[in-house]
C-alpha positions, -999 to 999 in steps of 0.1 A, spaced: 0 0 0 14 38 -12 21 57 17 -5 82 8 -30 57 4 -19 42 41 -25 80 52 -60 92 38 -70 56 54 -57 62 90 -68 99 86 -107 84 77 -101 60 106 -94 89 130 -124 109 119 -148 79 122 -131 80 157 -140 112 168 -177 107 151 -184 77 167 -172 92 204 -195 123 191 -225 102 188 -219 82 219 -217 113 240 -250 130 220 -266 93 231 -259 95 266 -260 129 281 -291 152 289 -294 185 281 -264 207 299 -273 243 312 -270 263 283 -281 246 258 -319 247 253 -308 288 261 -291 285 228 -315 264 211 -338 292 218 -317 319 207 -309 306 174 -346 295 169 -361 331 175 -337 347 155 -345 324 122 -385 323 133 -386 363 143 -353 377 127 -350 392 167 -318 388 184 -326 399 217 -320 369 231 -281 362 244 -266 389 221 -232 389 242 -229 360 216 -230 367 184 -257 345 166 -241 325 134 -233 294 153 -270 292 167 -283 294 136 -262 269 122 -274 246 153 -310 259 152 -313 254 114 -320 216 111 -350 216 137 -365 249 119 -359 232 87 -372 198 99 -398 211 120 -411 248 113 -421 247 153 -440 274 157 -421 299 185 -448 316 202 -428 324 234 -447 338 267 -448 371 264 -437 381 297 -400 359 290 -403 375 254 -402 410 267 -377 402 292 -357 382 267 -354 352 294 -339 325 270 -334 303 301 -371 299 307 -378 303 270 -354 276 261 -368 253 285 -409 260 273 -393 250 238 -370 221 241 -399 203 265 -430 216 259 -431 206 219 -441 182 195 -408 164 192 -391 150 220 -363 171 242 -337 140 234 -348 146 193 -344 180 191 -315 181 212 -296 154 194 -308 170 159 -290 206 169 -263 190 183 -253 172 150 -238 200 129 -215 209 160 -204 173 159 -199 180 118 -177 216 127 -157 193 151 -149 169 124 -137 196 99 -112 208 126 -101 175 132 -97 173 95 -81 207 88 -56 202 120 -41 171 103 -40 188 68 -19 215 82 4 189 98 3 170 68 17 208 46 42 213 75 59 180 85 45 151 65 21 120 65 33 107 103 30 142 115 -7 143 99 -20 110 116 1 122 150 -21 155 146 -52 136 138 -49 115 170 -45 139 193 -73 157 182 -96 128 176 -92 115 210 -92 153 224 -118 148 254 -130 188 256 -127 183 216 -152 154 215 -174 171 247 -175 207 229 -183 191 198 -215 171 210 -237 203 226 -254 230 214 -228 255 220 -209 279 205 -172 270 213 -159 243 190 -176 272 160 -151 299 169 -123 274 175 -127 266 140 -127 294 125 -99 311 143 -80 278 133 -88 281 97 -80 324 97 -47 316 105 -39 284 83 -53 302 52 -37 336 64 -9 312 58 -11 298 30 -16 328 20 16 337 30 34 315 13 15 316 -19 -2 353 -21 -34 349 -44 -68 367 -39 -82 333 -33 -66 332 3 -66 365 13 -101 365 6 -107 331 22 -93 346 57 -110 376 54 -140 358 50 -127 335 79 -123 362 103 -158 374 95 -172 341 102 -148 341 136 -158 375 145 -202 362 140 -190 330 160 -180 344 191 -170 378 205 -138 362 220 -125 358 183 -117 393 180 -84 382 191 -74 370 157 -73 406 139 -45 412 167 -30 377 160 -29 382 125 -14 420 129 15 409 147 19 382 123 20 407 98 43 431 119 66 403 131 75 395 90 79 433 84 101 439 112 124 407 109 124 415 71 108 383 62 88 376 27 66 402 22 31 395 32 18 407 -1 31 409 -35 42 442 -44 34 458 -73 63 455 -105 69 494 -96 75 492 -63 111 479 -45 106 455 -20 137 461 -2 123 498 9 107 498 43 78 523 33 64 499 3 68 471 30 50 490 54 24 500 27 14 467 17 15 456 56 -13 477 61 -34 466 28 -35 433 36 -52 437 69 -74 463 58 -84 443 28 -88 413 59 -108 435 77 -126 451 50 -140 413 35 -146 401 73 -169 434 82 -187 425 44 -196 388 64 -208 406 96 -244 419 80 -257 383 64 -251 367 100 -276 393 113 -299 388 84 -286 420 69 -300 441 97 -268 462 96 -238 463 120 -259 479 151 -267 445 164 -230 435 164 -221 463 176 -248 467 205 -238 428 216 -203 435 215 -209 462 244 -228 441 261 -197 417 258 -175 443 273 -200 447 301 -202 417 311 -161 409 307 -156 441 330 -178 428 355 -173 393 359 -193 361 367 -195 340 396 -168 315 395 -152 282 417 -118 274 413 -95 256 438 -119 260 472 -130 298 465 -160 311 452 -153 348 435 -168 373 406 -134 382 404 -106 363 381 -76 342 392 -47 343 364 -35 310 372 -76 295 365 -71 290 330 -31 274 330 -44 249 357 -74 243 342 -53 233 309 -31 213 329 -56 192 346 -81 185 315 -51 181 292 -43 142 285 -8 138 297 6 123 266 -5 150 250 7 173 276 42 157 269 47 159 231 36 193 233 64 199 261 89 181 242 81 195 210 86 235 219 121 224 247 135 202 213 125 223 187 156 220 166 150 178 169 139 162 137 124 187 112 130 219 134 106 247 146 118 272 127 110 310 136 82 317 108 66 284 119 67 293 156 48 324 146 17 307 135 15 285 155 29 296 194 19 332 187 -19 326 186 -16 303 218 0 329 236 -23 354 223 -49 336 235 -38 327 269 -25 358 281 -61 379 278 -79 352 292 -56 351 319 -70 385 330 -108 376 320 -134 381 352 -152 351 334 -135 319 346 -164 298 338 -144 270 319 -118 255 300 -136 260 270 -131 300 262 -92 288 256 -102 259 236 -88 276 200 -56 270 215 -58 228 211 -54 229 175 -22 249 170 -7 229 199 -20 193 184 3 207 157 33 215 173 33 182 189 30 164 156 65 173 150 72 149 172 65 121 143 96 134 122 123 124 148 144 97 137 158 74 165 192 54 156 178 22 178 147 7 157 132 -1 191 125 37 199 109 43 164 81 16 172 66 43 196 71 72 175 78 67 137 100 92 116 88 102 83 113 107 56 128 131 45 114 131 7 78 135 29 85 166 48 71 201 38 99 221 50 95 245 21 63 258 39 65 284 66 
């Protein structure tokens, strides 16, 4: 069997994996607090084009949920009026998931699905980028991790909005990427159309305009390969035309992801973005009632989201990770440009949250899995001189690595 044959098989075998874990977990857990809140949300805003309900989350990944049962269904959402007017999608969430005609376990398990199918595209897309950086065992390496990602398969089986904006964070950077090392309008508009879809997922995600700035600034800075082909007129050697074309590709970025902000809203302008990203900030500034370690607070600890990472962390995953950043020059090295997609976004990430007043769970860092499942993956192109030590962790050759990527 070709080696690429060998790996589009394992990689199928790792998705059916993480699906089958996904459907197992949909199967055997009830509702969790949020969710029939969400349900709700997303419902009302397809049924009444209203978004008063939870708008310090932006509302694409509730309709995404919501759609099937609206599709399937067409329930009619006649909420009472007193939770209407007080936009009470707890109670309102709860009249709907168990007070209709289908069953709760139905409808939850039908708007849980398409989380369970923006779960398997990350899975899917963390391998790729493995794959374009370090090769075939680098890919499958990825792939496991991922696939057997507890908070991964969890976040992927409820009617949330997490695993949404951990995708498409993950997929601004890898096609801001690609886009780096081949500059076409096809990937500068695919990430600016990425972060717009980031940006409707989850107010968190504005992180990645920052992430991709310094990405940008980091390349002009360090004199790296321009982040946008210059024009034949211009010199690319002056710091001015570098600087120029810094700046138009992140407003060009920023210009296609504001384009992507309206159609989330059902093209009822940027207002209700904008009035839910306030409400955001509000809430952020004042905090939420939190446990962590024997104390109850509103206010933040910065060590809650490190230790909660550490503890809900596999430890083999824990390890390759460790191992791949202290050895980065072992087997196909960590080079700089690589290191900036892929340790800048973690730490970009981490360090906000570690500040947040809303320690209410692991999963507001969950974006950061994915770029790490990555560095660990270049694990898989060590080569060990005793044959013994490459049962547990084979090398791929040479001829397979992608070091001409960034």
């Amino acid at each position: 069997m070709s080696r690429n044959k060998f790996t589009l098989l394992g990689a199928l075998f790792l998705l059916l994996v993480f699906v089958a874990q996904g459907i197992l977990f949909i199967q055997a857990n009830s509702q969790t607090v949020d969710e029939a809140m969400h349900l709700a949300a997303g419902y009302s805003y397809l049924a009444k084009k209203d978004f008063r309900i939870e708008p310090q989350n932006p509302p694409l990944i509730k309709e995404l949920l919501a759609l099937p049962l609206f599709l399937s269904y067409r329930l009619p959402f006649n909420p009472d009026p007193q939770h209407w007017r007080e936009a009470d999608g707890y109670l309102i969430g709860r009249d709907l998931l168990y007070n209709s005609t289908p069953s709760a376990d139905r409808m939850l398990a039908l708007t849980r699905f398409p989380n369970l199918f923006l779960g398997t595209i990350l899975v899917a897309l963390t391998g790729w980028w493995a794959y374009r950086l370090w090769g075939s065992w680098a890919a499958l390496l990825a792939m496991a991790l991922a696939s057997l990602e507890p908070n991964l398969v969890a976040h992927s089986s409820l009617v949330t909005t997490d695993i949404g904006v951990t995708l498409f964070v993950f997929l601004t950077v890898y096609l801001f990427w690609e886009y780096v090392n081949h500059p076409t309008w096809t990937f500068l508009v695919g990430t600016g159309i990425s972060t717009g879809m980031a940006l409707v997922a989850k107010y968190s995600a504005v992180l990645v305009i920052p992430i991709i700035a310094l990405i940008v600034a980091a390349s002009f800075l360090t004199g790296s390969k321009p982040a946008v082909p210059l024009p034949k007129t211009w010199n690319s050697n002056k710091p001015r035309h570098k600087l120029l074309q810094a700046a138009a590709v992140l407003l060009l970025i920023l210009f296609v992801a504001l384009l992507t902000i309206p159609p989330a809203y059902l093209f009822q302008g940027f207002q209700p973005w904008l009035s839910g990203f306030h409400q955001f900030l509000t809430l952020s500034e004042e905090g939420l009632p939190a446990f962590f370690l024997g104390e109850y607070s509103w206010h933040n600890w910065w060590g809650y989201f490190p230790v909660a990472f550490l503890i809900k962390t596999p430890m083999g995953s824990l390890v390759l990770i460790t191992i791949s950043l202290v050895f980065y020059r072992a087997g196909s090295p960590l080079g700089y440009r690589q290191a900036l997609f892929l340790v800048l976004p973690v730490i970009l990430i981490f360090l906000p949250m570690t500040q947040a007043k809303t320690n209410i769970g692991l999963r507001h860092i969950l974006p950061v899995y994915p770029f790490l499942f990555i560095l660990a993956s270049r694990m898989a192109t060590l080569r060990f001189r005793r044959p013994s030590l490459a049962l547990f962790l084979p090398s791929a050759p040479a001829s397979d690595l992608r070091s001409k990527y960034w």
